[in-house]
C-alpha positions as CSV (number, residue, x, y, z in Angstrom):
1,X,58.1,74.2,44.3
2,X,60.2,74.1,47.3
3,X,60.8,70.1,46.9
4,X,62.0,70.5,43.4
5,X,64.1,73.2,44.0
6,X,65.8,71.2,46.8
7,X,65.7,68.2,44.1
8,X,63.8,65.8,47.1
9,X,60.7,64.3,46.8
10,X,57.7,66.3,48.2
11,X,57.5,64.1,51.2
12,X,60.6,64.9,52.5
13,X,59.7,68.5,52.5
14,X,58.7,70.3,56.0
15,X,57.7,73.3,56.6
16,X,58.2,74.5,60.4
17,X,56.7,77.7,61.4
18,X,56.3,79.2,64.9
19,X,54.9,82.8,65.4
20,X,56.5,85.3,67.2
21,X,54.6,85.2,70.7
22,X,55.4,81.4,71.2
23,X,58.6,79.8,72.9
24,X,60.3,78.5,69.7
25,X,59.6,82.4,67.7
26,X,60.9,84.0,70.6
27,X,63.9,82.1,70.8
28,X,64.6,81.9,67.0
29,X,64.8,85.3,66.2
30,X,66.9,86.2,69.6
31,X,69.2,83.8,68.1
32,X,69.4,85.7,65.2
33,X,72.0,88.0,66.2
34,X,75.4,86.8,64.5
35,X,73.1,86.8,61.6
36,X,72.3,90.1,61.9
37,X,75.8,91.6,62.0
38,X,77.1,89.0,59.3
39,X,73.9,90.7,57.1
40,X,75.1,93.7,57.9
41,X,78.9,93.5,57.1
42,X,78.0,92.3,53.8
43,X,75.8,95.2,53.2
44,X,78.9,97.1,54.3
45,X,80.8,95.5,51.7
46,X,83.3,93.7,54.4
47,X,85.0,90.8,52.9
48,X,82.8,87.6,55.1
49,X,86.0,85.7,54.3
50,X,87.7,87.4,56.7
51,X,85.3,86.1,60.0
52,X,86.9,82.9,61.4
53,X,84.1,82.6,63.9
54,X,81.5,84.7,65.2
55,X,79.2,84.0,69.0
56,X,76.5,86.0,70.3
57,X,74.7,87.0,73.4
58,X,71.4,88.1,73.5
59,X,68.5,88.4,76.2
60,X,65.9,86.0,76.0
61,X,62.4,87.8,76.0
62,X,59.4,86.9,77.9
63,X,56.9,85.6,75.4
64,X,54.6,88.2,74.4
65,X,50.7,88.2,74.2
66,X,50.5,88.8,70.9
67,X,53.0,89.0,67.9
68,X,53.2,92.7,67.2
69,X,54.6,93.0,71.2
70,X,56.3,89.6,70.7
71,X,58.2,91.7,67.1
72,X,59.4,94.3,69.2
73,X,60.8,92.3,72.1
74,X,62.8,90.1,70.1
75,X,64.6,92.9,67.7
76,X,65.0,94.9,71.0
77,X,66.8,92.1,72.4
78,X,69.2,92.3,69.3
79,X,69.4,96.0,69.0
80,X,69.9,96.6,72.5
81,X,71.1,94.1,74.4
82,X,73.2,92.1,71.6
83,X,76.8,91.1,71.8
84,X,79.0,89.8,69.1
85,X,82.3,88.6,69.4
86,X,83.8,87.7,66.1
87,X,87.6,86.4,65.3
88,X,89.0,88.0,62.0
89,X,92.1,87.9,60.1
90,X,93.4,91.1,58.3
91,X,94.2,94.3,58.7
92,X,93.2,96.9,61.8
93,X,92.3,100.1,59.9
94,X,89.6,98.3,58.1
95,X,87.7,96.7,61.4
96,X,88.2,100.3,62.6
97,X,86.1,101.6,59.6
98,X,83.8,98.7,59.4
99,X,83.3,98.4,63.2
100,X,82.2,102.4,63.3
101,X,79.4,101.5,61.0
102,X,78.5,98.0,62.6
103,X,76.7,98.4,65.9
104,X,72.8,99.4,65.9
105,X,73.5,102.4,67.7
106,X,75.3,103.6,63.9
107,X,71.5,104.5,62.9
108,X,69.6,107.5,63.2
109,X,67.1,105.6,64.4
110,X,68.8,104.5,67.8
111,X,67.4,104.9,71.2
112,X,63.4,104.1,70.7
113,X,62.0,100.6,70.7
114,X,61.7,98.7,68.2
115,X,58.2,99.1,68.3
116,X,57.8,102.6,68.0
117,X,60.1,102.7,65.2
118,X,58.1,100.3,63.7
119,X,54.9,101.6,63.9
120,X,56.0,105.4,62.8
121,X,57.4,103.3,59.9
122,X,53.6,102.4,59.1
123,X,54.4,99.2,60.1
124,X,56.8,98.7,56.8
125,X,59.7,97.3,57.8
126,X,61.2,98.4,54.2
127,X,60.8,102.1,55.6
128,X,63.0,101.8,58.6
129,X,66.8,102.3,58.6
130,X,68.4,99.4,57.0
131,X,71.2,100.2,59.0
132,X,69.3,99.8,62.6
133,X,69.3,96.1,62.3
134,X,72.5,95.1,64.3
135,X,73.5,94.0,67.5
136,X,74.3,96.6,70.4
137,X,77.7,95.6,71.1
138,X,80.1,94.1,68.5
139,X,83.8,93.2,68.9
140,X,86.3,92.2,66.5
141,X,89.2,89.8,68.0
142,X,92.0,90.4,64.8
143,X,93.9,86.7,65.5
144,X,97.0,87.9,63.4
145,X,97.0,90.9,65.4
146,X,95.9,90.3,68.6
147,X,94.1,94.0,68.6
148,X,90.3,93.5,70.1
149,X,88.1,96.1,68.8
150,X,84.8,97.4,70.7
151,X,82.2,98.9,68.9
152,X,78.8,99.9,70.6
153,X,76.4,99.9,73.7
154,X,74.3,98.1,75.6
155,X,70.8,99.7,76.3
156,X,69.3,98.1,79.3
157,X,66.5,100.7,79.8
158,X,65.2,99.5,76.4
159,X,65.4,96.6,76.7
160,X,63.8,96.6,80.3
161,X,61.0,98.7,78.7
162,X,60.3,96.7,75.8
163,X,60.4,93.7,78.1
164,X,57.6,95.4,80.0
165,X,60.5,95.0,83.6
């Protein structure tokens, strides 16, 4: 299925997959966090044309024991210890509006791990605040303005918690 919807021959197909507690899941979804605030503006309705370019920051996890521990770490690592630094054209007032609703810290659900809110979810990531899934910190460099835009903060006591430090 996946071949032919690529139109390439099954054999050129691989499928890589890597669970959470290991070195490569760990460091794939930590990576994750541009993702995660592109996601995000689109949900928002932002116009994606608009981002030039977009880096992030993110602390890298131990590996967990296990993958439940190894979930938590890593969306903690975006939630509260993720910067983004994107480069937009346009105008100001809308980054002001957008960049309100951007950061993690925008959902009710701010300020527990990731874990907790995950299991008081019943373990259904469906249940939990669509808008919780951001990065911490998220700036906006406008390069027709030259304003810089901050939205955000940085939670080191959760991460340091959820990183068992």
């Amino acid at each position: 299925m996946i071949a032919e919807a690529c139109q390439v021959e099954p054999l050129h197909v691989a499928l890589c997959v890597a669970p959470t507690a290991s070195v490569a899941g760990n460091l794939q979804i930590a990576a994750r966090s541009v993702e995660t605030a592109m996601h995000k503006l689109f949900e928002l309705g932002f116009d994606l044309s608009r981002v030039e370019s977009a880096l992030g920051w993110v602390p890298l996890p131990p590996v967990a024991g296990d993958d439940l521990t190894g979930i938590g770490r890593t969306n903690d690592a975006i939630l509260y210890g993720g910067r983004i630094t994107m480069f937009v054209n346009g105008d100001d007032e809308s980054l002001e509006e957008v960049g309100r609703q951007l950061p993690a810290s925008s959902s009710a659900a701010f300020g527990q791990t990731f874990l907790h809110i995950y299991e008081a979810a019943g373990r259904d990531f469906y249940k939990i605040d669509p808008h919780l899934f951001s990065p911490a910190e998220v700036m906006f460099h406008n390069v027709e303005t030259g304003k810089v835009h901050r939205y955000g903060e940085l939670r080191e006591d959760l991460v340091l918690k959820s990183f068992g430090l």
